[in-house]
N, C-alpha and C positions, 0 to 999 in steps of 0.2 A: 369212279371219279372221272369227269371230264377232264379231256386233253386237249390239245392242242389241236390236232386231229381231229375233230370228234367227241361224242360220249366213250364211244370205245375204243377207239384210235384204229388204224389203218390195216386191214389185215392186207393189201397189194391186190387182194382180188375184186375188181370192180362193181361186181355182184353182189358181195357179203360188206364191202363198205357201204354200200348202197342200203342195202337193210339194215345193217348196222345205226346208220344214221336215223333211220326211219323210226326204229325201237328208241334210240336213243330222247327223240324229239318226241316220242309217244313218252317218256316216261318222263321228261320234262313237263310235259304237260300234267301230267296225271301228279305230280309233287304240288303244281303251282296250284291245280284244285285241291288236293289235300291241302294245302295250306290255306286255301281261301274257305272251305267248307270245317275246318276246326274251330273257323270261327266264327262261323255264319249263327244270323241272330235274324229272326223278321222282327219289328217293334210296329206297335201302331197305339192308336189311342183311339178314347171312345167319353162320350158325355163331354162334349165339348172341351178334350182334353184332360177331363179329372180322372180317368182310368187311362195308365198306359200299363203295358204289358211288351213281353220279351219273350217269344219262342225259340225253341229250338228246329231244327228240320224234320225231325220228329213230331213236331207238333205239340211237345210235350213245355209246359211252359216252364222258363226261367229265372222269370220277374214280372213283379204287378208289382202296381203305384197305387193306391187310392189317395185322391186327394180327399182332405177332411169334410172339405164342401160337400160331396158326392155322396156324404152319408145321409142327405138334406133328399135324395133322389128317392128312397125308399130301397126297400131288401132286393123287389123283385124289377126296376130298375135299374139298380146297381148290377143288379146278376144280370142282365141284357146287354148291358153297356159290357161287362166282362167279356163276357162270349162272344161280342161283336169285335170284341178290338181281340182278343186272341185269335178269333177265324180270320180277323184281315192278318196278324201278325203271324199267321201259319200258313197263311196264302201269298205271305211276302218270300218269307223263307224258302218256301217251294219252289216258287216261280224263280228266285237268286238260284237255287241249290239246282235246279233243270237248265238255268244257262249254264252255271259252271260246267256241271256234266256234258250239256249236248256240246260246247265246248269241244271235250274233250276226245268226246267218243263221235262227233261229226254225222248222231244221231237227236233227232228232237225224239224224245222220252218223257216220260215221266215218271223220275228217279224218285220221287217222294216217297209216290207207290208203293216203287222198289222195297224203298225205305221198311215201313209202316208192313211190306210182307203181302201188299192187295196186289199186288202187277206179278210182274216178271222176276221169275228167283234169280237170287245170287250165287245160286250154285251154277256153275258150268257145268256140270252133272246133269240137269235137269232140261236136255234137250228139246224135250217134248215143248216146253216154254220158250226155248229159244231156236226161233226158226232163221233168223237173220245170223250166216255165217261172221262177218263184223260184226255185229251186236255181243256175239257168242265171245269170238276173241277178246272185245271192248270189256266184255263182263268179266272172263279171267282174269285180265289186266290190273281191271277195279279192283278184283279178290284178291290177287294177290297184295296189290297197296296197303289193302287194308290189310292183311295177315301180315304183312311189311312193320307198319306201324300202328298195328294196335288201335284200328280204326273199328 
């Protein structure tokens, strides 16, 4: 819990308040994206509106709308219109879910990737992937949050 002082309050030595503060304000940060990526949604719509859809960062979808009209579009229209507005609402997500992170980690990435398992692993273990010593750190950071809270 923060004090007064600080996240961790004051040990008297100049050097380890110093870091202290620094850890502290990294994991401020890193709560404020966990709380903005729990509930991160890209939405978009497609056929002038009559499909809208809700992914997640995952890409994995949420929610779809078909409006009744759109039934008027045919099968293999409707399925165009689908997939158009899911890719824009999966490319909205991404792109919200890479600022929050570069954010955080004061890396432009792309965490979607991450995400989905195509980039860069989440394992701090897996060096051979992570060549940037901050990135490296940045990524522990992440993994612990998530083992933190169940992310």
């Amino acid at each position: 819990m923060a004090s007064d002082n600080g996240f961790f309050g004051h040990t008297g030595n100049e050097e380890f308040d110093r870091i202290l503060a620094q850890v502290g304000e990294q994991m401020q940060r890193f709560e404020e994206a966990r709380k903005e990526l729990s509930s991160l949604k890209g939405r978009a719509t497609a056929a002038d509106g009559q499909v809208e859809v809700e992914v997640l960062p995952s890409g994995a979808l949420s929610s779809l709308q078909i409006n009744p009209r759109a039934m008027r579009l045919g099968s293999e229209a409707l399925a165009e219109a689908i997939l158009e507005a899911a890719g824009n609402a999966a490319k909205e997500a991404a792109d919200r879910m890479n600022e929050i992170m570069g954010s955080v980690t004061g890396r432009s990435a792309d965490f979607s990737q991450m995400l989905q398992g195509k980039l860069l692993s989440l394992n701090p273990e897996a060096e051979s992937d992570l060549h940037d010593p901050q990135l490296t750190d940045a990524m522990r950071q992440f993994q612990e949050m998530r083992r933190r809270y169940g992310l």
